[in-house]
C-alpha positions as CSV (number, residue, x, y, z in Angstrom):
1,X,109.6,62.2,105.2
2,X,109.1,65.8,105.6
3,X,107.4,68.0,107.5
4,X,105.9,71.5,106.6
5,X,103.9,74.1,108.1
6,X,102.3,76.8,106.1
7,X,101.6,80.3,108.1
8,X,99.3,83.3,106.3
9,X,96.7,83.8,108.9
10,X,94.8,82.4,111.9
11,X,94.1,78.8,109.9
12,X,97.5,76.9,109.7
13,X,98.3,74.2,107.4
14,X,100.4,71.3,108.5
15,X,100.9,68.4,105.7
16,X,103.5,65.3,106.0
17,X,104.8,63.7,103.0
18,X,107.9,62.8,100.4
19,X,108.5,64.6,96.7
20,X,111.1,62.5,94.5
21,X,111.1,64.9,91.9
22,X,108.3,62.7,90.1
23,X,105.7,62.1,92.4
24,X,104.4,64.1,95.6
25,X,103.7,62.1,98.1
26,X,101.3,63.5,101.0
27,X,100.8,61.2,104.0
28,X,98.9,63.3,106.8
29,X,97.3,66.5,106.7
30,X,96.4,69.0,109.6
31,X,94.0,72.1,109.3
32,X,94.0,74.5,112.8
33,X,93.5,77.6,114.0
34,X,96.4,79.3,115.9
35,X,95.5,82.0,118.7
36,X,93.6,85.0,117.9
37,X,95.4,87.9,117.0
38,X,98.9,85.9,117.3
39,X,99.7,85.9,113.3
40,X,98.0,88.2,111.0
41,X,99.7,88.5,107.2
42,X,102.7,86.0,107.7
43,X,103.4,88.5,110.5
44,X,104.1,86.9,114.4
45,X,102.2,89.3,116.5
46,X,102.0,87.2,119.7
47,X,104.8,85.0,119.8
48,X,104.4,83.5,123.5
49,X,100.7,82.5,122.3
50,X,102.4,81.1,119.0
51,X,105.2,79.8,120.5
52,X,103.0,77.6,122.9
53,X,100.9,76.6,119.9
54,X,103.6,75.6,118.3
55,X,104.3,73.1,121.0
56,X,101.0,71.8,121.8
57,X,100.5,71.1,118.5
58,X,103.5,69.2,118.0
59,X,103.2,67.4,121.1
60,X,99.7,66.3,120.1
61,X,100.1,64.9,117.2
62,X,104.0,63.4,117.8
63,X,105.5,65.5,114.9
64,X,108.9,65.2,114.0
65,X,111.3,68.5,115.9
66,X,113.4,68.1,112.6
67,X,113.1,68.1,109.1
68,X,110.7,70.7,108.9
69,X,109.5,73.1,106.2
70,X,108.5,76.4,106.9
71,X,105.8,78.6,103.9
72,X,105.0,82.1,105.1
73,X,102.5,84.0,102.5
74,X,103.6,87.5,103.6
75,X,103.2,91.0,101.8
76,X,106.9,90.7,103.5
77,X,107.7,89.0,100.4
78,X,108.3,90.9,97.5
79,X,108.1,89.2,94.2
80,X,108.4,90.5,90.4
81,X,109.1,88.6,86.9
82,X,112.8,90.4,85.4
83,X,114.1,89.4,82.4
84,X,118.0,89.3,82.8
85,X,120.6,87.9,80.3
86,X,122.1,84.9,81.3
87,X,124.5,85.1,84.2
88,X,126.6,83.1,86.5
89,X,124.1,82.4,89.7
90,X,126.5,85.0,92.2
91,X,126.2,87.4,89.4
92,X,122.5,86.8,88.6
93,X,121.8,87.5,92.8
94,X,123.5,90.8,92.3
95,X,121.6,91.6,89.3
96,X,118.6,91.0,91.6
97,X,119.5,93.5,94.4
98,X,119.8,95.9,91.8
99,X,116.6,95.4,90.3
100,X,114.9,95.7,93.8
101,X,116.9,99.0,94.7
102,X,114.1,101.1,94.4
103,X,111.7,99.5,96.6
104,X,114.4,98.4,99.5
105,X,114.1,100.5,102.4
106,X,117.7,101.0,104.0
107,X,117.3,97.5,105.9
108,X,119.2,94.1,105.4
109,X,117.9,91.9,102.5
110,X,117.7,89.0,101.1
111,X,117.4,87.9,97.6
112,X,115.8,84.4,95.8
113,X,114.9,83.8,92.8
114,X,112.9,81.0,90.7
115,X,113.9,80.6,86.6
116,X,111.1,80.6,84.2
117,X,112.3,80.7,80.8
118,X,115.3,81.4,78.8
119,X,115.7,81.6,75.2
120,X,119.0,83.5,73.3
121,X,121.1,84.3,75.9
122,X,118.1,86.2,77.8
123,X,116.4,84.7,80.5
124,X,112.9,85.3,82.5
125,X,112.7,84.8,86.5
126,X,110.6,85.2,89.3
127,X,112.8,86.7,91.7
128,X,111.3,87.7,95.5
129,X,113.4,89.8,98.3
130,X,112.8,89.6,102.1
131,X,114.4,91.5,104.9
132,X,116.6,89.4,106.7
133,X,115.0,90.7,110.4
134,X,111.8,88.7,109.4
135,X,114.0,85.5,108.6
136,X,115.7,85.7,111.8
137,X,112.1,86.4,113.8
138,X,111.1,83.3,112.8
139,X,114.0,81.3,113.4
140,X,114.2,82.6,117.0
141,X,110.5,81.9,117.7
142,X,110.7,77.8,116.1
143,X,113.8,77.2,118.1
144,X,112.7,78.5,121.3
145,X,109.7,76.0,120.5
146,X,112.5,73.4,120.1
147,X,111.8,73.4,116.5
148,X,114.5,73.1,113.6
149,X,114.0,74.6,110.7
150,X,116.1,73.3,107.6
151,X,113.9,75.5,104.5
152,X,111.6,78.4,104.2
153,X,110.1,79.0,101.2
154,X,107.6,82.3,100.2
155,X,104.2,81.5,99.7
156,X,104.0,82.7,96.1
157,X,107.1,80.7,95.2
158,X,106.0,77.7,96.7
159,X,102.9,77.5,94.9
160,X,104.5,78.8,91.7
161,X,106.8,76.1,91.9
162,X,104.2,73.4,92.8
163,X,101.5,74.3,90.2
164,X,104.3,74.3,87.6
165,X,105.3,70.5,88.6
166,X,102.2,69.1,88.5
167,X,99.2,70.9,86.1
168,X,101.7,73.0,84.7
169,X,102.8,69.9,83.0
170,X,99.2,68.7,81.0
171,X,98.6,72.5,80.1
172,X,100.4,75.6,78.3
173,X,97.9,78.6,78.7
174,X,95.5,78.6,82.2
175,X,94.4,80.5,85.0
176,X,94.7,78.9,88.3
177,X,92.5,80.0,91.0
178,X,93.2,78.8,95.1
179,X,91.1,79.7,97.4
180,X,91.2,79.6,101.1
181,X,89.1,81.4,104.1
182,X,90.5,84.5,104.1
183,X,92.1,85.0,100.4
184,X,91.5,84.2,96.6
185,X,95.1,83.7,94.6
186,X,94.7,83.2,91.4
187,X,97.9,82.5,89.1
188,X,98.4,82.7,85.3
189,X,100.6,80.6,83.3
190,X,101.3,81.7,79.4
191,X,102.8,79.3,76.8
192,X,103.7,76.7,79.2
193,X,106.0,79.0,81.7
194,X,104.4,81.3,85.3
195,X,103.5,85.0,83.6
196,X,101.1,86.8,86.5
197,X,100.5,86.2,90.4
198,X,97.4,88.3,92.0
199,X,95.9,87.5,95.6
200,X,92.8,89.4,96.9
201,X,90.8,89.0,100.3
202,X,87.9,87.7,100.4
203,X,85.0,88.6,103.0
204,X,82.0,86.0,102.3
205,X,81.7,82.2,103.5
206,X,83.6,79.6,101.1
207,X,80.8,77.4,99.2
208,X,78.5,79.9,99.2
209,X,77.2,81.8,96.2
210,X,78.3,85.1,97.0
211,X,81.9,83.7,97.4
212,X,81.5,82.0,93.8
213,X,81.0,85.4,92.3
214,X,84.5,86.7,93.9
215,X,85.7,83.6,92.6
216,X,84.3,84.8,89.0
217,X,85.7,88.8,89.1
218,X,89.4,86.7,90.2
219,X,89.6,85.0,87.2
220,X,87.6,87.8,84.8
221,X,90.4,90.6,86.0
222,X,92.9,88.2,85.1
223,X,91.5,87.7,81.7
224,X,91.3,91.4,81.2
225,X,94.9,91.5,82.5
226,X,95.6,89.3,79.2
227,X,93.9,91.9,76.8
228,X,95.7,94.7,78.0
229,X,98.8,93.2,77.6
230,X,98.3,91.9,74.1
231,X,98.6,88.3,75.3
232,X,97.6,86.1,72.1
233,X,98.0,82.6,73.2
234,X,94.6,81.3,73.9
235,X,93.2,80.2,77.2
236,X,92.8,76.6,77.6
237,X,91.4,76.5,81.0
238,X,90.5,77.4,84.1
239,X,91.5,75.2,87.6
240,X,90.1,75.8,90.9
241,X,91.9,74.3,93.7
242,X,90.6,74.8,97.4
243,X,87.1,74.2,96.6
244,X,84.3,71.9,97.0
245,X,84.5,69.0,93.5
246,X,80.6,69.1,94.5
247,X,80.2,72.8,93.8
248,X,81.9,72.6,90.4
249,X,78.6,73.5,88.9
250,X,77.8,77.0,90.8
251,X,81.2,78.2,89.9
252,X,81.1,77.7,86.0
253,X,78.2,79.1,86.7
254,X,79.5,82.3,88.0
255,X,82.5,82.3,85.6
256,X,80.2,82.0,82.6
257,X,77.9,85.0,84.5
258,X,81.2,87.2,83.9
259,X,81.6,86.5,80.3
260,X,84.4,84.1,80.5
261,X,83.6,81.2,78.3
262,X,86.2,79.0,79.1
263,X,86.2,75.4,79.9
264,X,86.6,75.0,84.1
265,X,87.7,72.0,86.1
266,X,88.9,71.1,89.4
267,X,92.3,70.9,90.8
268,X,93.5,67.2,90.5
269,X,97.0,65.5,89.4
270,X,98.1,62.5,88.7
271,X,101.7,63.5,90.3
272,X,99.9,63.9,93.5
273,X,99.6,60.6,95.6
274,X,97.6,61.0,99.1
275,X,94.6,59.8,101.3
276,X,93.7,63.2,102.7
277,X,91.6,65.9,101.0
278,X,94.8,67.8,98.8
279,X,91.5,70.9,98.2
280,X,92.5,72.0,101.8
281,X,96.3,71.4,102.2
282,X,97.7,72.8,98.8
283,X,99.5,75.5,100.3
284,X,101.3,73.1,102.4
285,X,101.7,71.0,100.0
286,X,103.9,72.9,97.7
287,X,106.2,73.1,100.1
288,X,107.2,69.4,99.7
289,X,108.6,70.5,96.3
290,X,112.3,70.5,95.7
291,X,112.7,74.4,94.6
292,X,116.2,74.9,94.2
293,X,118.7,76.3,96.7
294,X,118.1,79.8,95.0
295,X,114.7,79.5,96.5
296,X,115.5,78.5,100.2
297,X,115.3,81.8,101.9
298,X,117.1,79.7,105.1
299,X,120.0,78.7,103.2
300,X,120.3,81.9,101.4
301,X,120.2,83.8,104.6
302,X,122.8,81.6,105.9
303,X,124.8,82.5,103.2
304,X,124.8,86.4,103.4
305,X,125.6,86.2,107.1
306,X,128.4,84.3,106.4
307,X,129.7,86.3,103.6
308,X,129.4,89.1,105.6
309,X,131.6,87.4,108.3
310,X,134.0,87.1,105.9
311,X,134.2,90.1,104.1
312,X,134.4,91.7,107.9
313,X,137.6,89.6,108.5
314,X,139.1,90.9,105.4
315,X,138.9,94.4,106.0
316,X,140.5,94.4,109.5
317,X,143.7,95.7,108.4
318,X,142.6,97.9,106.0
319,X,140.3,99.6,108.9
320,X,143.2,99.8,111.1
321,X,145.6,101.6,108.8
322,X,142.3,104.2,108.0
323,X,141.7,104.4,112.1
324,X,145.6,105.8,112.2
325,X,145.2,107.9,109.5
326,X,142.5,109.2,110.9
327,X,143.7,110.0,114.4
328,X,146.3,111.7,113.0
329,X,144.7,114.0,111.0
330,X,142.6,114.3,114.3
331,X,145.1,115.9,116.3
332,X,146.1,118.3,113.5
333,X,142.6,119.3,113.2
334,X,142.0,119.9,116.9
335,X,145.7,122.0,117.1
336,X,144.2,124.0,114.2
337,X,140.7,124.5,116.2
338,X,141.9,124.8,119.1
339,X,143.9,128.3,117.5
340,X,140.6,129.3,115.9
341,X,138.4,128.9,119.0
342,X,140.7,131.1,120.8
343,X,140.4,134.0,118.6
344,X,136.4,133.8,118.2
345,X,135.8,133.2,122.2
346,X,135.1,137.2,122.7
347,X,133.1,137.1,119.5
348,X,131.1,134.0,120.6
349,X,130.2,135.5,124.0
350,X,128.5,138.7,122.3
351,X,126.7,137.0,120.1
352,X,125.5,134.8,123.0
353,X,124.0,137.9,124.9
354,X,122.0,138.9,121.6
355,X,121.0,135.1,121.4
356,X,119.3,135.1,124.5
357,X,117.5,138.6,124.3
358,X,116.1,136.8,120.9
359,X,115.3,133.3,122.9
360,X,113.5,135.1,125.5
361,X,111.4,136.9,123.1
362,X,110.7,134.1,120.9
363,X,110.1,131.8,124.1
364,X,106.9,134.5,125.2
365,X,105.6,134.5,121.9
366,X,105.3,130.1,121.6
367,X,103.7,130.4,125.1
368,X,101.0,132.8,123.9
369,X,100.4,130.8,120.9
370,X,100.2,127.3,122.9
371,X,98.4,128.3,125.8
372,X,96.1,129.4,122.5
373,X,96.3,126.4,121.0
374,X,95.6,124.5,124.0
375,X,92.1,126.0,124.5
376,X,91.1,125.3,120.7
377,X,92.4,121.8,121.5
378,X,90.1,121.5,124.6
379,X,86.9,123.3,122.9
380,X,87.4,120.5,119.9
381,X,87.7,117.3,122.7
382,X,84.6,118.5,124.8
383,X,82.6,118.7,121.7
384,X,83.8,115.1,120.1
385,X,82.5,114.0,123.5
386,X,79.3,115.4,123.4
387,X,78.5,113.7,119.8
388,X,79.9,110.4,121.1
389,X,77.0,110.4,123.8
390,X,74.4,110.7,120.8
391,X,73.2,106.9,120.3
392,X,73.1,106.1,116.5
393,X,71.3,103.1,115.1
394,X,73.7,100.9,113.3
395,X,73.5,97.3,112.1
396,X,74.9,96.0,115.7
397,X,71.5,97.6,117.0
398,X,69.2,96.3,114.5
399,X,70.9,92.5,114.9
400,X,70.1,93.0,118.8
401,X,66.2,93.7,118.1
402,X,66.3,91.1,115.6
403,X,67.4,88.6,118.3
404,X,65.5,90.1,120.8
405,X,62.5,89.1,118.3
406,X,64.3,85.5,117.9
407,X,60.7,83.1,116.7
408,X,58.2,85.6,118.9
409,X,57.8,88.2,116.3
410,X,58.3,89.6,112.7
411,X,59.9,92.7,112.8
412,X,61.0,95.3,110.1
413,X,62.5,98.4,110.7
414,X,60.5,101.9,109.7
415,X,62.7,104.5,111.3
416,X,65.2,106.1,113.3
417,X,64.8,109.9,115.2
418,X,68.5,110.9,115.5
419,X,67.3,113.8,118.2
420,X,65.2,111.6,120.0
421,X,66.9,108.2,119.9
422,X,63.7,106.4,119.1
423,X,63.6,103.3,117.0
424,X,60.6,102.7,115.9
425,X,59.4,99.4,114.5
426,X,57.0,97.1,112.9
427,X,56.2,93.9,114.2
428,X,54.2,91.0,114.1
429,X,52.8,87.6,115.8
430,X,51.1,84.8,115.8
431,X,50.0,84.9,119.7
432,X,49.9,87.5,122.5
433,X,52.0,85.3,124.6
434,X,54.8,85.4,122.1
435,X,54.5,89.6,122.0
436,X,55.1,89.3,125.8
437,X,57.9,87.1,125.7
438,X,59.7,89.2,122.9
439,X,58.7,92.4,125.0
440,X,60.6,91.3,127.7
441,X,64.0,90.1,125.7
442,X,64.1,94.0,124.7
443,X,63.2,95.1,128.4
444,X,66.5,93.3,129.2
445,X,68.8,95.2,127.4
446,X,70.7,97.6,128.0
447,X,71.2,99.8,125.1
448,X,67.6,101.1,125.3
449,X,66.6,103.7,128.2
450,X,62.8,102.8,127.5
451,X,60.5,100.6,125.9
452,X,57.5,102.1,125.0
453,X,55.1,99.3,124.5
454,X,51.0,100.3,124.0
455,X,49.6,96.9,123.1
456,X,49.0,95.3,120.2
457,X,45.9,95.0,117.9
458,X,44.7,92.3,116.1
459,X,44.5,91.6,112.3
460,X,41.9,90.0,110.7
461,X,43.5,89.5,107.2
462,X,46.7,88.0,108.0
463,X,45.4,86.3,111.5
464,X,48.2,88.2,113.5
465,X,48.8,90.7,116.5
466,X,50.1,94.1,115.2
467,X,53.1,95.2,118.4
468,X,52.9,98.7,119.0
469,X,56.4,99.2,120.5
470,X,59.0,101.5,120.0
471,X,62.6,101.7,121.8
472,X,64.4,104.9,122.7
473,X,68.1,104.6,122.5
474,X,70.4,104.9,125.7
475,X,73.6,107.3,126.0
476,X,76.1,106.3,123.5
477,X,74.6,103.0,122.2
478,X,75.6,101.4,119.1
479,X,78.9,103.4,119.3
């Protein structure tokens, strides 16, 4: 049985389970939220809060230290379809670095690559590069939470990998949307093989109707993605995974809304054999999948290292024949220079003299200009601080009235005076009572200098108290 932990964001995914090729087994599932702030985009940015995580988490729920699988979704990873004719697998990993050489960024590397398709001596793969630094982070921060590590996989690959084992198998031409808290990723298989991967934040609540629509534009760009690229195979489907079966409804709905008239279902397989919810664990999940060894970023890592050893061991005598070359022609240099700095010495120590007549010049000249600069700097930072002390009604202001006017009163907002800092408003209620009780809740804050309450009138047609109030703004509020 295997273990595997799948990082992105705050929520982590932890899933325990078997794959025999066949059949993915998933036994336990675990859905948590790491520290704030302590992972952001695959990304450890607080390791001694993820690092103690890590332990609590394992201690709590008596996983196993070993045998574990490591997903990172990570804009770290960079991925891109090549087509490449077929190659042995040492020369098909070279092909790859070249492929990537104008992206790489002078750091240490390391290549992975999925195949796809191949027909005629030409072959299609996804191939992804990462730099080995991140790799290494990663393995320093599971072992120092005695944690071994024996794969890690990219998040795209994973799920490329997974989707093509199990749905990938009952359809040729269909869109796969998975959604999670923070990100849509919608996938796009063509004629029975991976063509197009696209992931996108998303900013609204999952289940809701707003969050359906984002769903919607996901899969509409993708099937605009198809028309621009001439893609004539016709789409059989659409599959959402990471959503509610009970909301299927809302989002054919919002689909059909953008046009796409396409037949949409729920993520299920009949590959997949578990207890737990598989809508919330997929990303996980795909790491249970037997990728390949081209696809284990560990064991290619492992690999580099070592060939680098190697190739470091080899060149030892050839570097010590170059270093005595090279001392030699050293000293002939340096008897050669020597001779020459001699002669110019005189020379040197005129032009010196005319140097520093020019440095001392020069030097007056940058001391005028900063001591310049310097009070255009200061006239620039006295004024940003005088704006700053203007108050500026914002929505954090308006969602403190509104509380302030919690179940007391009916409020709408008519203005705002800028000069002043006076926000005016409208409000309502049903007893006089209440208008005390919500005059009081804005009495006790401290973004407004003064409440100017007047009293309240009532109104006949509506059977409600009219509040006269308006609230001046205090120094800097809402900034």
């Amino acid at each position: 049985m295997s273990t595997v932990i799948y990082l992105a964001n705050q929520q982590v995914q932890i899933v325990t389970g078997s794959s025999n090729g066949k059949k993915i087994t998933i036994n336990q599932s675990y859905i948590l939220d790491a520290p704030e702030g302590s992972i952001i985009n695959g990304m450890v940015m607080d390791g001694e809060a993820f690092i103690s995580f890590l332990r609590e988490t394992w201690s709590q729920y008596k996983l196993p230290s070993k045998d574990v699988t490591l997903v990172v979704n990570s804009s770290k990873f960079v991925g891109k379809n090549i087509e490449m004719p077929m190659l042995k697998d040492s020369k098909t990993l070279e092909f790859i670095e070249r492929e990537f050489t104008d992206i790489n960024k002078g750091e240490e590397y390391v290549y992975g690559y999925i195949p796809l398709f191949q027909e005629n001596k030409i072959k299609r793969i996804y191939a992804e590069n990462i730099p080995s630094d991140f790799i290494k982070d990663y393995l320093d921060i599971f072992s120092e939470a005695g944690i071994k590590i024996k794969a890690l996989y990219s998040g795209e690959g994973s799920i490329i990998n997974f989707v093509s084992t199990t749905v990938g198998k009952n359809f040729n031409t269909f869109i796969l949307t998975l959604a999670d808290k923070m990100t849509i990723t919608t996938l796009l298989f063509v004629n029975g093989s991976f063509y197009y991967f696209n992931s996108t934040r998303c900013f609204h609540e999952q289940e809701t109707e707003e969050y359906a629509q984002d769903v919607a534009r996901s899969a509409s760009q993708i099937m605009q993605f198809m028309q621009a690229h001439q893609i004539e195979y016709p789409l059989e489907t659409i599959i959402l995974a990471g959503v509610n079966p009970n909301n299927i409804y809302m989002y054919s709905e919002a689909i059909l809304s953008q046009g796409v008239q396409v037949a949409v279902r729920v993520f299920d397989d009949n590959s997949i054999s578990t207890n737990v919810d598989i809508q919330n664990c997929i990303h996980a999940s795909s790491g249970l999948v037997n990728t390949g060894k081209y696809q284990n970023f560990l064991t290619l890592y492992s690999s580099s290292k070592k060939k680098n050893k190697e190739e470091g061991g080899s060149n030892k005598g050839i570097i010590a024949i170059v270093v005595t070359v090279a001392i030699m022609l050293i000293a002939l240099a340096s008897c050669i220079t020597i001779r020459i700095i001699k002669n110019r010495q005189l020379k040197d120590v005129e032009d010196a003299n005319k140097l520093m007549e020019l440095s001392v010049m020069e030097y007056d000249m940058v001391t005028a200009r900063n001591s310049f600069i310097t009070q255009q700097y200061n006239s620039i930072v006295g004024l940003d601080e005088n704006i700053y002390t203007y108050p500026v009604c914002n929505t954090d202001i308006m969602n403190i009235i509104d509380k302030c006017a919690g179940n007391y009163a009916d409020i709408s907002f008519s203005s705002f005076d800028a000069y002043s800092g006076i926000v005016t408003v409208s409000a309502t209620s049903g007893t006089v009572e209440e208008i005390n009780m919500f005059i009081k809740e804005l009495n006790n804050q401290d973004i407004f200098s003064n409440v100017n309450y007047t009293g309240y009138t009532y109104q006949e047609n509506d059977d409600n108290w009219n509040i006269n109030v308006s609230c001046t703004l205090s120094e800097s509020a809402g900034r």
